[in-house]
C-alpha positions as CSV (number, residue, x, y, z in Angstrom):
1,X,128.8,14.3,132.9
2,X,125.5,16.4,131.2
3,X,123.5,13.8,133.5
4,X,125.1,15.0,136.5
5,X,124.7,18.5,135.3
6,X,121.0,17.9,134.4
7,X,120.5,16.1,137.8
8,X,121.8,18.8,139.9
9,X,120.7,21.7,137.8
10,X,116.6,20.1,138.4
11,X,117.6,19.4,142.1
12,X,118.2,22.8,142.5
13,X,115.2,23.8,140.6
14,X,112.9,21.5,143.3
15,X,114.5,23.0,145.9
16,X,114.0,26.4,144.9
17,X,110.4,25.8,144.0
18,X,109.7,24.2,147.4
19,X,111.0,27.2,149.2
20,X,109.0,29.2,147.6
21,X,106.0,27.5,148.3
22,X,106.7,27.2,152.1
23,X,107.2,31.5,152.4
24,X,103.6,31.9,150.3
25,X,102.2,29.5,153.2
26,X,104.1,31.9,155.9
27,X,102.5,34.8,154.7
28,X,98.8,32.8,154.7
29,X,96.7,33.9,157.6
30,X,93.7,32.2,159.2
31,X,90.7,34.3,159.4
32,X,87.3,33.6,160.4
33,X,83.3,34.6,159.4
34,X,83.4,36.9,162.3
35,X,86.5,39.3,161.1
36,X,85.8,42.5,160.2
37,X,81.9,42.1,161.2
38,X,79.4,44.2,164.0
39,X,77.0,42.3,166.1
40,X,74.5,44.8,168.1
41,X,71.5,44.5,169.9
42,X,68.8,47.1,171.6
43,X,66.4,46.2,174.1
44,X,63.6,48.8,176.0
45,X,61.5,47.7,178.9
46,X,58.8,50.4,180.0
47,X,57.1,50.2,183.1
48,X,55.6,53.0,185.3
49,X,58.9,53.4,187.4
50,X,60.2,54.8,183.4
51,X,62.0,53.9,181.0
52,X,65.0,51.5,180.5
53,X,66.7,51.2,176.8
54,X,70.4,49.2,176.7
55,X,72.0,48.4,173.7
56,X,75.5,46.8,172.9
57,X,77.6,45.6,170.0
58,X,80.5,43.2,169.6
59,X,82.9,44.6,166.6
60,X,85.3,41.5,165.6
61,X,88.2,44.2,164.3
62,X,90.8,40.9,163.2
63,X,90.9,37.2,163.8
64,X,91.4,37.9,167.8
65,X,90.7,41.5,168.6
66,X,87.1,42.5,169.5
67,X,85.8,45.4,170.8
68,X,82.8,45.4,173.1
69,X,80.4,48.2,173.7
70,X,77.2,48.2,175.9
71,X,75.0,51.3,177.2
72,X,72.0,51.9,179.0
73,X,69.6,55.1,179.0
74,X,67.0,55.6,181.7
75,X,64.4,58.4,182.2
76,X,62.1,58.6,184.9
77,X,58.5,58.2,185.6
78,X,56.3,59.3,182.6
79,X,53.3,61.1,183.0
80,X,49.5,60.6,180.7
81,X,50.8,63.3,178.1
82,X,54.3,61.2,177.4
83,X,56.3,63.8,179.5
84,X,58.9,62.6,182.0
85,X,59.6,63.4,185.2
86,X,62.6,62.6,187.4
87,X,65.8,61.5,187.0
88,X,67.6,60.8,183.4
89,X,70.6,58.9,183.1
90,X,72.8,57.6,180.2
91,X,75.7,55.6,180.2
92,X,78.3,53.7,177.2
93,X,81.1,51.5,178.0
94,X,83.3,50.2,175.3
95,X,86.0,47.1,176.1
96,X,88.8,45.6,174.1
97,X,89.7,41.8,174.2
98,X,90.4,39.1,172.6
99,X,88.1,36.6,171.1
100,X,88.4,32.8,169.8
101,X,85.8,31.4,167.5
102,X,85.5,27.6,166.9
103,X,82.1,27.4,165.1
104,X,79.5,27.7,166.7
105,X,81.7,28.3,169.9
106,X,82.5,31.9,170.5
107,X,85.2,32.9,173.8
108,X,85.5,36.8,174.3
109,X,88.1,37.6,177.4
110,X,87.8,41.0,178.3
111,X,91.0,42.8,179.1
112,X,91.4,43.3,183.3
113,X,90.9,47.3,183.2
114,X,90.6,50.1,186.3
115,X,91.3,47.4,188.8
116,X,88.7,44.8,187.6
117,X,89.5,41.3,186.4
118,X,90.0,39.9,183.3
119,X,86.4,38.5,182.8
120,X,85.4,35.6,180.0
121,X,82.5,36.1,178.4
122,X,80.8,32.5,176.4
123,X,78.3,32.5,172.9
124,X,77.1,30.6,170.9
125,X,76.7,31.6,167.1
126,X,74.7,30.9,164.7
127,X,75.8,32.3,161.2
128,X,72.9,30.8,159.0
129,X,70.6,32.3,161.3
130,X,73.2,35.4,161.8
131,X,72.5,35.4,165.5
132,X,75.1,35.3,168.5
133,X,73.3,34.5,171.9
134,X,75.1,34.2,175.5
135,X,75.7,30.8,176.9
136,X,74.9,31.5,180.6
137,X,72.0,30.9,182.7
138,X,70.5,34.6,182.1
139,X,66.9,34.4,183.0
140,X,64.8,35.5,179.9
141,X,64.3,39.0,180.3
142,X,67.9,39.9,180.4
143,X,68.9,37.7,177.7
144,X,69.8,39.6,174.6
145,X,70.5,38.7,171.3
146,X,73.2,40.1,169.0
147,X,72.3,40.1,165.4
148,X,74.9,40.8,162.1
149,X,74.5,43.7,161.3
């Protein structure tokens, strides 16, 4: 009879224990290198037509959100003493999507917003290097290169 008692009192204890450990593996979220991180870039071309600056950052807010933000700044033609003349325009746009990251392979979607499409946006990363650069064919002068900030 203390056998039985013993037996069932352990069994108990097992299963007790095991639930436990399943609801500490619930509550275990995945994360990745790129949570909670910025990635930015600037790039200038001059050229007697004026000035072009753009800049951008990707800012990996959880394990799927992202945020993506990319400007441009252009002044016009500059004369011999560095003054400029014509027109001046600026310009930041900041998106929100979602992001998957199987190393090196990095997927942003870009929520569909004011009547546009949802668009998919494809990097590569390199985190030794701390480097994220676009997969598509862009010729070399528009290619930019994100670095961690």
């Amino acid at each position: 009879m203390k056998k039985k008692i013993i037996f069932g009192l352990a069994l108990i204890a097992m299963v007790l224990s095991f639930t436990s450990c399943n609801k500490d593996n619930d509550e275990i979220v995945e994360t990745n290198a790129l949570v909670h991180t910025t990635w930015s870039y600037e790039k200038s071309n001059f050229n007697l037509q004026g000035d072009l600056k753009r800049w951008g950052s990707l800012q990996f807010q959880t394990n799927k959100d992202v945020v993506v933000i990319a400007g441009y700044e252009y002044q016009g033609e500059q004369d011999n003493f560095g003054n400029y003349h014509g027109s001046h325009n600026r310009n930041e746009t900041s998106l929100h999507g979602i992001y998957e990251y199987k190393a090196p392979n990095l997927t942003i979607t870009l929520n569909a917003e004011d009547g546009q499409p949802a668009k998919t946006l494809k990097y590569i990363v390199d985190e030794k290097a701390k480097t994220i650069l676009p997969v598509s064919g862009v010729n070399s002068s528009d290619e930019v290169v994100y670095r961690k900030k």
